[in-house]
C-alpha positions as CSV (number, residue, x, y, z in Angstrom):
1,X,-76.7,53.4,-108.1
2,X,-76.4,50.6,-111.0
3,X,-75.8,52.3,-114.6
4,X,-78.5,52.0,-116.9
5,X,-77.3,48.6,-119.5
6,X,-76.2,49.9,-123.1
7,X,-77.5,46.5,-124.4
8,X,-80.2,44.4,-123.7
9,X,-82.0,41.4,-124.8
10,X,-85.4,40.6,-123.2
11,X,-87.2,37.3,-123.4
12,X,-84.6,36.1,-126.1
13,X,-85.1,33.1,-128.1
14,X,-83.8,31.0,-131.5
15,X,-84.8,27.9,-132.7
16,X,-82.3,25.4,-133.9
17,X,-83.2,22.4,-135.7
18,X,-86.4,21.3,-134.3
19,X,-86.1,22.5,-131.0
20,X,-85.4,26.3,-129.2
21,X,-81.8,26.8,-128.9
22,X,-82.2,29.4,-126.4
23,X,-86.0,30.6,-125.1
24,X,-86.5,33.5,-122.9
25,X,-82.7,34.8,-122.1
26,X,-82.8,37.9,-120.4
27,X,-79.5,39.8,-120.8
28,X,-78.1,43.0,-120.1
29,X,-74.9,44.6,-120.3
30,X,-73.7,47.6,-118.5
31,X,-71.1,50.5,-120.0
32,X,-68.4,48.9,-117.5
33,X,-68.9,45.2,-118.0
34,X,-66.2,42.8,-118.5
35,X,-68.4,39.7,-119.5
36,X,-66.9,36.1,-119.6
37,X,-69.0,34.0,-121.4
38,X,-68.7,30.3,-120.6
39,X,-70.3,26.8,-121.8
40,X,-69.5,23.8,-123.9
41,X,-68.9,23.2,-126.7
42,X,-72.1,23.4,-128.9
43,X,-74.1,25.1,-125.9
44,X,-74.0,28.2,-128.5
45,X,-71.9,31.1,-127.2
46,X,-70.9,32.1,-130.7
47,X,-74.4,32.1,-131.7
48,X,-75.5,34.2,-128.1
49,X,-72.3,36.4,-129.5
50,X,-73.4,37.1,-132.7
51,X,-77.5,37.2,-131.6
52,X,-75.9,40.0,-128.7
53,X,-74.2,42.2,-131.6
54,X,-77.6,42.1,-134.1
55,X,-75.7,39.7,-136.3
56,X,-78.1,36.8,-136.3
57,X,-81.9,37.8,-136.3
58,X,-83.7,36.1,-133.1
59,X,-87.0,34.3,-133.8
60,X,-88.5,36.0,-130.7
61,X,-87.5,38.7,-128.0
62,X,-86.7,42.7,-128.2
63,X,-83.4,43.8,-128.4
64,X,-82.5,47.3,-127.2
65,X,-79.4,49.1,-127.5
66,X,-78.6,52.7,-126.1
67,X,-78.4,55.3,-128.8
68,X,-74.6,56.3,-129.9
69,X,-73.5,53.4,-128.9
70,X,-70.7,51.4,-131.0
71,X,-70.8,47.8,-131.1
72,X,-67.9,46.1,-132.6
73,X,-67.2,42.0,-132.9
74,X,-63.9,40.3,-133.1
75,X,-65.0,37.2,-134.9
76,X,-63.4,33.7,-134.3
77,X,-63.0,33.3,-138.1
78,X,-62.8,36.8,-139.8
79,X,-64.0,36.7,-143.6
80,X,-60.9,37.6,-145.5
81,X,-61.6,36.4,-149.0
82,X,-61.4,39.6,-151.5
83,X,-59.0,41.3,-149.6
84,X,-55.4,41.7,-151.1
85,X,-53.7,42.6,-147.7
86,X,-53.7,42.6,-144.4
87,X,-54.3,46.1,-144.2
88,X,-57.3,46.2,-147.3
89,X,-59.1,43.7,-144.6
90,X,-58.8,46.4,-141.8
91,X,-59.7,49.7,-143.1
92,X,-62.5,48.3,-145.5
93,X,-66.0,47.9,-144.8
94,X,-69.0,49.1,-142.3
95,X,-67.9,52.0,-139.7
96,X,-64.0,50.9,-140.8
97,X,-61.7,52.7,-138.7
98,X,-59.0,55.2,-139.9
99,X,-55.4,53.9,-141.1
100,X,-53.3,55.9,-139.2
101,X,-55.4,54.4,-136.0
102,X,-54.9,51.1,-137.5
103,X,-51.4,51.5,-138.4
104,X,-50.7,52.7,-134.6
105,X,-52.1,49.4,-132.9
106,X,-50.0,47.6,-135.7
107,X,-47.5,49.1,-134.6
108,X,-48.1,48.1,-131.0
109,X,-48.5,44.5,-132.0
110,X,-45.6,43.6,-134.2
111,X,-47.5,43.4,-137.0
112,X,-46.5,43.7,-140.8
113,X,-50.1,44.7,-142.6
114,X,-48.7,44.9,-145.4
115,X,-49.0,41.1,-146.1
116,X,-51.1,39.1,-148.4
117,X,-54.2,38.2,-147.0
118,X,-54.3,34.6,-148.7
119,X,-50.6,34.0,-147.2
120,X,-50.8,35.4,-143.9
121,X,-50.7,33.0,-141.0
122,X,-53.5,32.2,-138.5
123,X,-51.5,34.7,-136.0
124,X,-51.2,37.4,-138.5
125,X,-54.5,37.2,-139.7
126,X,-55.7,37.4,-135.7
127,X,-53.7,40.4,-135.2
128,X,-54.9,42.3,-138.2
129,X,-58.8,41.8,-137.1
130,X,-57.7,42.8,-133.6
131,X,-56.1,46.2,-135.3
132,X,-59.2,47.1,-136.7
133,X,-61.6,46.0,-134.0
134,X,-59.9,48.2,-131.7
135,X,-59.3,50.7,-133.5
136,X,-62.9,51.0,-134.0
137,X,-63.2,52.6,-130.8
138,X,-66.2,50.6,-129.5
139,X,-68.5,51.0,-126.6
140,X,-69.2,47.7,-126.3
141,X,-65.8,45.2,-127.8
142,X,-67.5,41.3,-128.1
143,X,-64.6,38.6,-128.7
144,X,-64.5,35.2,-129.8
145,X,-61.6,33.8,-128.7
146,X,-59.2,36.8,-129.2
147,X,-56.2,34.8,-127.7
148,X,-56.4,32.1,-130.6
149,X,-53.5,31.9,-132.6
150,X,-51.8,34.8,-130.5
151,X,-48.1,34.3,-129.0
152,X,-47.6,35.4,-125.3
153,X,-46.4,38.9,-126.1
154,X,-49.2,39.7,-127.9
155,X,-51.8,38.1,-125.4
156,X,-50.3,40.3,-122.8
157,X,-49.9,43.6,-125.1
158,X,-54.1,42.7,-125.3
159,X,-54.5,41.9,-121.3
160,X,-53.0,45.3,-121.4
161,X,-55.0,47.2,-123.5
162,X,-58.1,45.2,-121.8
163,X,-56.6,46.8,-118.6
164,X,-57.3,50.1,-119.8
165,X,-60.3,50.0,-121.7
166,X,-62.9,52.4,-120.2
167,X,-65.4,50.1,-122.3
168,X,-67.5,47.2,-121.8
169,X,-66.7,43.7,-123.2
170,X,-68.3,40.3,-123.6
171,X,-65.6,37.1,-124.3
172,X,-65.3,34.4,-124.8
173,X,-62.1,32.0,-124.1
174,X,-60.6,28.9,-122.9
175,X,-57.3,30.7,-121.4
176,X,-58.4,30.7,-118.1
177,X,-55.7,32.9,-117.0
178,X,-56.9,35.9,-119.4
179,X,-60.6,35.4,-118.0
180,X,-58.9,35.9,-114.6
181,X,-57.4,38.4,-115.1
182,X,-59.7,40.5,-116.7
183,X,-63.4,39.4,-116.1
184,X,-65.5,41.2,-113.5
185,X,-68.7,39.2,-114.0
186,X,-69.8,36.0,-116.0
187,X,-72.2,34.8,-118.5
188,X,-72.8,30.6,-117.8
189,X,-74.7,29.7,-120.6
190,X,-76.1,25.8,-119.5
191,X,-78.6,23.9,-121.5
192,X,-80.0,26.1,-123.2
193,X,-80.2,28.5,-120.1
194,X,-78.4,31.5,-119.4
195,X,-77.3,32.2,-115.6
196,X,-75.4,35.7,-114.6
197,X,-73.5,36.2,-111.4
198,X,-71.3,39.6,-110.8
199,X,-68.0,37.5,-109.7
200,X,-65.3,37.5,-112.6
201,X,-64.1,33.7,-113.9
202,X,-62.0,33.3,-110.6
203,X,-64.8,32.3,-108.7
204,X,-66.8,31.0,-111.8
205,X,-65.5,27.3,-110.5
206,X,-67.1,27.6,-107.0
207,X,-70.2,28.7,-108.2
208,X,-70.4,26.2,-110.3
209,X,-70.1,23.7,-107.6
210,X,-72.7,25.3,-105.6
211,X,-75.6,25.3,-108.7
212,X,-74.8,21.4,-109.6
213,X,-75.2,20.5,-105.7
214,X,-78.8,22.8,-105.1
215,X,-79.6,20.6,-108.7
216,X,-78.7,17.6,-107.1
217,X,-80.3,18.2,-103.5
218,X,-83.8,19.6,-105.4
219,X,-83.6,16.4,-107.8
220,X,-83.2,14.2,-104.3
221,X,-86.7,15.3,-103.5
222,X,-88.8,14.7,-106.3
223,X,-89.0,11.5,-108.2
224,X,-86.7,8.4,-108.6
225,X,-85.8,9.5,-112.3
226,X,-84.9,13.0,-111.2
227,X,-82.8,10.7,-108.2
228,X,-80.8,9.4,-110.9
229,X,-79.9,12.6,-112.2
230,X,-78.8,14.0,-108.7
231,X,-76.7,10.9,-108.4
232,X,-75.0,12.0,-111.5
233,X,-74.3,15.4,-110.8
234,X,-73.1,14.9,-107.1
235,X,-70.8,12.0,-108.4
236,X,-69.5,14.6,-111.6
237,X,-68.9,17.8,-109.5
238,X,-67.1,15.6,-106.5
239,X,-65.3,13.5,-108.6
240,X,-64.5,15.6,-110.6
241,X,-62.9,18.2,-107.3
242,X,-60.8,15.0,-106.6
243,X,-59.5,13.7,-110.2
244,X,-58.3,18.1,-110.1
245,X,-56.9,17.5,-106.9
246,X,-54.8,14.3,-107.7
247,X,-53.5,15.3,-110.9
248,X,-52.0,18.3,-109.4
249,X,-50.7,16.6,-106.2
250,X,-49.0,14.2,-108.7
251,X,-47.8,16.9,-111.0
252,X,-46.0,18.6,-108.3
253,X,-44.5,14.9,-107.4
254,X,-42.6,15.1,-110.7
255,X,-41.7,18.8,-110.9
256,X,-40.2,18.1,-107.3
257,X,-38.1,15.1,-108.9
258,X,-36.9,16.9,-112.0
259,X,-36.2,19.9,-110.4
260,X,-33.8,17.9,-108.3
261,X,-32.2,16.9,-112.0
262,X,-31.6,20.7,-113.2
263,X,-28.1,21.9,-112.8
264,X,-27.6,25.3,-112.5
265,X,-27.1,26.7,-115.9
266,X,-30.9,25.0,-116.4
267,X,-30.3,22.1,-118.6
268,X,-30.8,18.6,-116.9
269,X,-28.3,16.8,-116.0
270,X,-26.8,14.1,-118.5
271,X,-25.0,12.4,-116.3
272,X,-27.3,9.4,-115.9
273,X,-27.4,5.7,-116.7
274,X,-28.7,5.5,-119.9
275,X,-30.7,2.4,-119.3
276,X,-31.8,2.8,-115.9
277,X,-35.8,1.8,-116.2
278,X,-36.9,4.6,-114.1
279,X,-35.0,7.1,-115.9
280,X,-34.7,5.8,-119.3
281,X,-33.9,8.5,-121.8
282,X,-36.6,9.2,-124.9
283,X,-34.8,12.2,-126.2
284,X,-31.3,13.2,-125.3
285,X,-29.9,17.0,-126.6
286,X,-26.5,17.2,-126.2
287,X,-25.1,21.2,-127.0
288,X,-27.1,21.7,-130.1
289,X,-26.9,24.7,-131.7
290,X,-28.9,25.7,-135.2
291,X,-28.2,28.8,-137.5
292,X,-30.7,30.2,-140.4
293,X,-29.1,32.3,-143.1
294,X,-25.9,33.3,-143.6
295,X,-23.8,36.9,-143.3
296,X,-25.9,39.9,-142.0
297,X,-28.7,37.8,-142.6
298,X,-27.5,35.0,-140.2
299,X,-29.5,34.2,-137.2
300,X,-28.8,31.6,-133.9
301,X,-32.0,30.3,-133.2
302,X,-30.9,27.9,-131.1
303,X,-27.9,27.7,-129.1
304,X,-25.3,25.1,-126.9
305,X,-28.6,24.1,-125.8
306,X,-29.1,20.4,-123.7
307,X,-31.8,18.3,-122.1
308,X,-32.0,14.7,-121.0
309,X,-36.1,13.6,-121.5
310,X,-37.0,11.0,-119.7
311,X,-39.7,8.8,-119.9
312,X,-42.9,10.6,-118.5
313,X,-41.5,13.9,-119.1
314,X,-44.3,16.4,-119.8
315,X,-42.5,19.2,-121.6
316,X,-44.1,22.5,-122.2
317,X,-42.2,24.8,-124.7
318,X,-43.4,28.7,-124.9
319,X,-42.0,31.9,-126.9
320,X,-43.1,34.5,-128.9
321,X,-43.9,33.9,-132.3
322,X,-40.5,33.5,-134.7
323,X,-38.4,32.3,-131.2
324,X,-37.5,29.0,-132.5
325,X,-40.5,27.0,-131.0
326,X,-41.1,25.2,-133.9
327,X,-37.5,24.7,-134.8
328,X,-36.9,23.1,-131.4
329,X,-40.1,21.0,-131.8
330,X,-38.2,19.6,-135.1
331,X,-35.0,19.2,-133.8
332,X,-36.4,17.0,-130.8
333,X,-38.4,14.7,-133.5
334,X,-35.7,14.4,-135.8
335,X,-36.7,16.5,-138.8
336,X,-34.1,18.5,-139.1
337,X,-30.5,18.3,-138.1
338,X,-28.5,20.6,-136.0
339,X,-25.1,22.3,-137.2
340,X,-23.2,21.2,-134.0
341,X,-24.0,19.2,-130.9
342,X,-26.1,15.6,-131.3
343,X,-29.8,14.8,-130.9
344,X,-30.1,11.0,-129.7
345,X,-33.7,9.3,-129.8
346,X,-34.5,6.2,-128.1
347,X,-34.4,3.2,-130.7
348,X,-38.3,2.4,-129.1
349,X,-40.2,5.9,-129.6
350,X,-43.5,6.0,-131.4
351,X,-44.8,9.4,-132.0
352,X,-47.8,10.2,-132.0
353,X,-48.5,14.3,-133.5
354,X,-51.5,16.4,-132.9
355,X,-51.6,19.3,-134.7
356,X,-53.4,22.9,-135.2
357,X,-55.1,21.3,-138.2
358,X,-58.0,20.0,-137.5
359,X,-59.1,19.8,-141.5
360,X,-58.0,16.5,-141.5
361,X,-61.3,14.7,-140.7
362,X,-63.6,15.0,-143.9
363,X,-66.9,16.9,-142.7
364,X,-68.6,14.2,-144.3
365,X,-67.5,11.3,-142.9
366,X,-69.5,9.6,-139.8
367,X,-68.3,9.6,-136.4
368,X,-67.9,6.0,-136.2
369,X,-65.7,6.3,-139.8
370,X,-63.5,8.2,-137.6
371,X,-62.8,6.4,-135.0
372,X,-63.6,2.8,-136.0
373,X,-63.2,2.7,-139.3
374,X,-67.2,1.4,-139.6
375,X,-66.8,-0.4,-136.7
376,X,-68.5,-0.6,-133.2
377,X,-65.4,-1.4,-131.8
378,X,-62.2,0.4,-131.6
379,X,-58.6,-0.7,-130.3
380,X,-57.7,1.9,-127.5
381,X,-54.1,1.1,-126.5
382,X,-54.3,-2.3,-127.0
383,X,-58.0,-2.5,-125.0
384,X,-60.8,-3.2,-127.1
385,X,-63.6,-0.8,-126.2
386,X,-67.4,-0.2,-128.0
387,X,-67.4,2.7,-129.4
388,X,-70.2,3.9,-127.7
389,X,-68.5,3.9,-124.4
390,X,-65.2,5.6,-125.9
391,X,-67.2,8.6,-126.8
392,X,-68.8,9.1,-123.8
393,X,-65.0,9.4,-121.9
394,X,-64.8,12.2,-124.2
395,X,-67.7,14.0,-123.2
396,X,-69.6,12.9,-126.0
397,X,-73.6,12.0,-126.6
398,X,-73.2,8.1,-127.8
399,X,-76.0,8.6,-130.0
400,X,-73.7,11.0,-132.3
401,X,-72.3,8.1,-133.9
402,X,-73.8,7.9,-136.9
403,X,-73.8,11.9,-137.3
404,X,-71.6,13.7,-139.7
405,X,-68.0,15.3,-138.4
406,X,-69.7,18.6,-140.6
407,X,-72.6,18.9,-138.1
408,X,-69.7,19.1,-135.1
409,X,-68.4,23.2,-133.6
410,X,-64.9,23.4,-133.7
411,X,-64.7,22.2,-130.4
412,X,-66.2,19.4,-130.6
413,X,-64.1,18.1,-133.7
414,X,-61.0,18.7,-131.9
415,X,-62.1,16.9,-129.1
416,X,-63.1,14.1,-132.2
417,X,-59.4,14.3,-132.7
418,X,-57.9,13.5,-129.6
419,X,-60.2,10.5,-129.2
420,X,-58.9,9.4,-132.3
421,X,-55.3,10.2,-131.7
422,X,-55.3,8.9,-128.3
423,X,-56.1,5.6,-129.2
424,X,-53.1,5.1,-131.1
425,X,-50.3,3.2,-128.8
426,X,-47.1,5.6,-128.4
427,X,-44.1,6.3,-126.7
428,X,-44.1,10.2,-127.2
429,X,-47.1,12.7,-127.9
430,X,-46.3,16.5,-129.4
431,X,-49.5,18.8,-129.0
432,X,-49.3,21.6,-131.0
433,X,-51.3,24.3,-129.7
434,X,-53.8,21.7,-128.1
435,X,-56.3,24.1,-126.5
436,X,-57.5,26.4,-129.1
437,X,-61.2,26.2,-129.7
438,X,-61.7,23.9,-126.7
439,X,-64.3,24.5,-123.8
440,X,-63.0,24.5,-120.0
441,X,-64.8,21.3,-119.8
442,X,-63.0,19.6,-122.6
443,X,-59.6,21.3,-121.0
444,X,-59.8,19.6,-118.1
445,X,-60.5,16.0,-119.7
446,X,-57.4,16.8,-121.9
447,X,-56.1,17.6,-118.8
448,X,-56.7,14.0,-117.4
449,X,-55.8,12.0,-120.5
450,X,-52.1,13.9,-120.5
451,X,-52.2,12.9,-116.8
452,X,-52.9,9.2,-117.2
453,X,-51.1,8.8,-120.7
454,X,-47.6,6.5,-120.1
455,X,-45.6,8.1,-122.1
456,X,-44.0,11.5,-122.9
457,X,-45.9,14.8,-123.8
458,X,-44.5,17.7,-125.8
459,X,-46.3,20.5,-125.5
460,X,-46.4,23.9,-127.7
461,X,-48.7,26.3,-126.2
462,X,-49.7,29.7,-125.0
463,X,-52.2,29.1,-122.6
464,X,-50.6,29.8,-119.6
465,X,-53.1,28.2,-117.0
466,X,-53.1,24.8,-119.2
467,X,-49.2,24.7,-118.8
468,X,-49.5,25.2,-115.4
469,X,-51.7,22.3,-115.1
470,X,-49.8,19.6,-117.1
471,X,-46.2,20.0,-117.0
472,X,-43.1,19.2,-115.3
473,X,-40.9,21.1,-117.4
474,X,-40.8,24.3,-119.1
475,X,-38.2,24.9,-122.2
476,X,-38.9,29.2,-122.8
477,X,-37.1,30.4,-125.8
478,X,-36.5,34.5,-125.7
479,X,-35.3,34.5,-129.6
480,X,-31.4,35.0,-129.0
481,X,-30.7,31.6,-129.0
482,X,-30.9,30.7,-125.5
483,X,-33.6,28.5,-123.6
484,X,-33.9,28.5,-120.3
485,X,-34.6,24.9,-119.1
486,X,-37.7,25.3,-115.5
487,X,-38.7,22.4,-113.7
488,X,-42.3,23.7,-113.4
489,X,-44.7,25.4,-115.8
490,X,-45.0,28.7,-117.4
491,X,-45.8,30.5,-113.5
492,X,-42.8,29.2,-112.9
493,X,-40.5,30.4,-116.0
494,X,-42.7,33.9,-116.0
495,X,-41.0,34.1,-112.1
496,X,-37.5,33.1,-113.5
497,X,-38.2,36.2,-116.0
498,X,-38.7,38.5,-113.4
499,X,-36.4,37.6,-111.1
500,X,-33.6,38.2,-114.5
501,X,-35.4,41.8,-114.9
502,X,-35.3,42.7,-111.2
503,X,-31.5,41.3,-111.2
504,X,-30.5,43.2,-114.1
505,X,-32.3,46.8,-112.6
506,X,-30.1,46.0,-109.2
507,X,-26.8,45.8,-111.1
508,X,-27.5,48.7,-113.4
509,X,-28.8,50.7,-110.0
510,X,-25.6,49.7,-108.2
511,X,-23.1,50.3,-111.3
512,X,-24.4,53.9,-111.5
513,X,-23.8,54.4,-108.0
514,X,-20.5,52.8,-108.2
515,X,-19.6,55.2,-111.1
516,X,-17.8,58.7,-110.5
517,X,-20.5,61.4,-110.6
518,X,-19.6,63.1,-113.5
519,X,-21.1,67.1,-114.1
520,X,-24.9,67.1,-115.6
521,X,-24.4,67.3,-119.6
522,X,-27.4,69.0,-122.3
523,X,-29.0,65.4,-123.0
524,X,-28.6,63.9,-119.8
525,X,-31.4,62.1,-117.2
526,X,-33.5,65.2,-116.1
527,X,-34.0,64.7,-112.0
528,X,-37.2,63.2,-112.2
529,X,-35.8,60.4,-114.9
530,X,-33.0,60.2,-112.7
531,X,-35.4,59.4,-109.9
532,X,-37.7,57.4,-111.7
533,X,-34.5,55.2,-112.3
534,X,-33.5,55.0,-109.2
535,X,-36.6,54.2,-107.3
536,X,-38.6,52.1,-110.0
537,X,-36.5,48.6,-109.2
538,X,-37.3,48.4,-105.5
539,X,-40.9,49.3,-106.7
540,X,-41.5,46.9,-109.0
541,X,-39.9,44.6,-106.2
542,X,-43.1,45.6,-103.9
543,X,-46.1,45.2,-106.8
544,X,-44.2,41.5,-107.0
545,X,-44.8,40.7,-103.8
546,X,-47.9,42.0,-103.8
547,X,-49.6,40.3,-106.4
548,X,-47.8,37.1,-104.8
549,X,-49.0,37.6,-101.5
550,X,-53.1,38.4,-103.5
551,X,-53.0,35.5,-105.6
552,X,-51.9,33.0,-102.3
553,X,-55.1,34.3,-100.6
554,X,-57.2,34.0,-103.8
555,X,-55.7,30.5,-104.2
556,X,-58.1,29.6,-101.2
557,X,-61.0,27.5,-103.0
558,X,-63.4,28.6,-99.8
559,X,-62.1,32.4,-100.4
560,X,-65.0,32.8,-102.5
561,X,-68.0,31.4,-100.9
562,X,-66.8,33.2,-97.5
563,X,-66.0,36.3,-98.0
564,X,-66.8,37.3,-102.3
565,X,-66.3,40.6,-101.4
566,X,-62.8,40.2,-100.2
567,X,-62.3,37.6,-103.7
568,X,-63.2,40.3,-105.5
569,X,-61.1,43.2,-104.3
570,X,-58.3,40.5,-104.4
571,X,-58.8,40.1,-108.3
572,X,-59.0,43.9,-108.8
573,X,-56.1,44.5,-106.8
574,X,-53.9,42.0,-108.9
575,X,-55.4,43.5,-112.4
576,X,-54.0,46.8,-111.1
577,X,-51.0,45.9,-109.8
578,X,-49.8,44.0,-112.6
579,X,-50.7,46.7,-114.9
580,X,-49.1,49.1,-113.1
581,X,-46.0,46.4,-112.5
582,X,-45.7,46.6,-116.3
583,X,-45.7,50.0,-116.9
584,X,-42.9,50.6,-114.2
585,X,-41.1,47.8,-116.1
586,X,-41.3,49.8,-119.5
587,X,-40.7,53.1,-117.9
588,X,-37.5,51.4,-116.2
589,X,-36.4,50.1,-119.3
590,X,-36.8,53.1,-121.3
591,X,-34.6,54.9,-118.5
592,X,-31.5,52.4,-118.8
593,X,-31.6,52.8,-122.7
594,X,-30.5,56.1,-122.2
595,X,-28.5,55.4,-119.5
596,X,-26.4,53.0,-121.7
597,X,-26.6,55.5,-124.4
């Protein structure tokens, strides 16, 4: 029996402009939802967000909510003018939770809430709304991107914490691996329509597929405008399948190649003819190493470390937040200097740098001021194109050309940027955290443009599904120092993680056995530690291969449309083996602490 919704919107609608937004959305939302909310840029998920927690008044429909129920909203942009701290921003205001409960997810997150709120970083600020949003306790938890700004340890401290919520949730996200993992259902919210289907974002693809092509087969039938349309979407979804299907084929060309050019410490080989044209070097690193501060204060941040790029290298580099990313990134472009070991550039490389600002672009400058400078023609790489055209390949509406970048979601002006930027002719590209406010849409063009671009691609990022997808090499810095150097993307360096965890549980297993059994001490491993020790590595060697041998079957793009039920007790049996995976991990490493003690 299906439990009765704790939310509900009937017949919704809101008027935007001179036209309805939305007009009769029915939604409802159940105490064990987990909701991923997906559409374009501009389509209005925000909006639907803030209309679904009574922030925005509707213009028609009747929303319903059951009684005691707390409904809390992790904004995209939290409103931290007036506050003097961190922590003033989290314990002030409606329903504001108690300090010891924020204090204790704080705690869990790495996070000093004691710092100015003026100062604090885009991360810190993230973390701090995410303290008090959940230590609000809510019945129903709707977020706006919570992943935004977040390193990977804190995105999978939250997967975590998602993992155990006995709440409902509605998000939104462009990190396609956290819908994965987490969603049970989707919201697809489509021109203006809103279409539900109890599948989490795993099979959100394939359904997609199937709505464009009924569309397209029920267009076929009536008139020859309608015709036209059905051309259009059969042509988008299809081509689309095979433009997926060839990047990927050739991305796993040149991880094949370079993984035939990593030694076995991880750094690629330098042995190579310096001029060769197919393997002409960009950036050459050759045992660099760079210290911050000095005495007890002194810190390696990066160590011995070396890397040939070559020319069409797509290089993704990942770490927590204060690893060294973005001392590495520096290094690489020159900007700093390292105390030992020599960075060599090639003489020829033009950079071109996309960063996490977009405020750049003045809101009221014209599209065409952006990109043409007035024009109707802009230079795209040395190809002269109208600028009509140009926006279209970025999945824009030519007639925006005259409007202001103001009137644009901040989506859509980051996807302003990269037409801009892209235009530029370069040798090298550095994304800095590319994806963040981006749809899946405009992902997957950005996806196609790193694809087809000449050059080479640096790549700082956290979203783990968009690494996957682009690069060829993986550079993962744990924060000693050392970086391991993987040909492949962030799947591929996670593996390399686990297999060092699993390595180091075998060697401590068999140097305790090795060891003379000395007599049980006060203080000692009680027997059930001691067993827990003992049997936890060769379990979380089994969850491993589980969730391998799940994700290969969900990997099948047909998996869905033939058997959902199967698809979806494939997803719930990953969510649960990976959480339980981690907390054997923790438990196992809690265990060898006091071993070692």
């Amino acid at each position: 029996m299906a439990l009765a919704p704790i939310l509900s919107w009937e017949d919704l609608g809101l008027v935007q402009g001179n036209g309805w937004l939305f007009q009769g959305l029915d939604i409802n939302i159940g105490p064990r939802d987990r909701l991923a909310l997906i559409g374009r840029n501009g389509a209005g998920k925000t909006t639907l967000l803030k209309l679904i927690a009574g922030i925005v008044d509707a213009d028609k429909g009747t929303r319903s909510v059951q009684p005691g129920t707390r409904v809390v909203t992790l904004e995209q942009d939290p409103f931290f003018t007036g506050y003097d701290t961190l922590l003033d921003f989290a314990i002030h205001g409606d329903d504001a939770p108690a300090q010891h409960e924020v204090e204790s997810i704080a705690d869990q997150l790495g996070i000093d809430l004691s710092r100015e709120a003026k100062s604090a970083s885009g991360g810190e600020r993230r973390r701090a709304a995410l303290c008090r949003a959940l230590a609000m306790e809510p019945d129903l938890l709707l977020l706006d991107e919570p992943t935004n700004h977040l390193d990977l340890a804190a995105i999978d401290w939250l997967e975590s914490w998602l993992q155990r919520y006995n709440g409902a949730f509605v998000v939104i996200s462009h990190d396609r691996t956290f819908l994965t993992r987490l969603t049970n259902a989707t919201l697809w919210l489509d021109r203006g329509g809103l279409r539900r289907k109890d599948i989490g974002f795993g099979g959100y693809e394939a359904w997609e597929e199937e709505v464009y092509a009924e569309e397209a087969r029920a267009a076929q039938k009536l008139d020859a405008k309608l015709k036209i349309e059905a051309h259009w979407l059969e042509r988008g979804v299809t081509a689309r399948r095979k433009r997926n299907q060839g990047r990927l084929a050739k991305l796993w060309e040149m991880r094949a190649e370079r993984a035939a050019m990593v030694g076995p410490q991880g750094a690629a080989k330098l042995a190579v003819v310096a001029n060769d044209s197919k393997t002409k070097s960009v950036i050459v690193a050759d045992k660099v190493t760079k210290t911050f501060g000095a005495g007890d204060t002194q810190r390696t941040v990066i160590k011995d470390f070396s890397l040939r790029i070559q020319r069409g290298d797509r290089i993704g580099i990942v770490g927590a937040n204060g690893s060294g990313k973005t001392t590495l990134l520096k290094l690489l472009m020159g900007e700093i200097q390292p105390d030992s070991g020599t960075i060599t550039q090639a003489a020829s490389m033009e950079a071109t740098v996309i960063d996490q600002q977009r405020s750049r672009m003045n809101p009221e400058m014209r599209i065409r001021d952006v990109l043409a400078e007035g024009s109707d023609w802009i230079d795209v790489r040395g190809v002269r194109k109208h600028i009509q055209g140009y926006l279209k390949d970025f999945l824009f509406d030519p007639g925006l050309v005259e409007a202001k970048v103001g009137t644009l979601s901040g989506g859509e002006r980051s996807r302003l940027l990269f037409a801009r930027e892209f235009a530029t002719t370069s040798s090298l590209l550095v994304l800095d955290e590319p994806t963040n406010d981006l749809d899946l849409e405009t992902l997957d063009l950005l996806q196609e443009v790193i694809s087809d671009y000449d050059g080479t691609v640096l790549i700082v990022s956290h979203d783990r599904d968009f690494l996957d997808r682009t690069v060829n090499i993986t550079l993962g810095l744990d924060g000693s120092g050392h970086i391991d150097v993987i040909a492949g993307g962030y799947a591929d360096w996670e593996a390399k993680r686990r297999e060092r965890t699993v390595g180091a549980a075998k060697k401590a297993k068999a140097e305790t056995a090795a060891a003379p059994q000395m007599p049980a001490k006060k203080g000692k491993l009680s027997y059930k530690d001691q067993r827990d020790y003992e049997l936890l590595p060769k379990r979380i060697e089994e969850l491993e291969a589980s969730i391998a041998r799940d994700e290969t079957a969900l990997s099948d793009p047909a998996l869905y449309t033939r058997d959902p039920k199967k698809f979806a007790a494939l997803t719930d049996a990953i969510a649960k083996a990976r959480s339980e995976k981690e907390s054997a991990e923790e438990r196992w490493l809690e265990l060898a602490e006091q071993v070692e003690g």
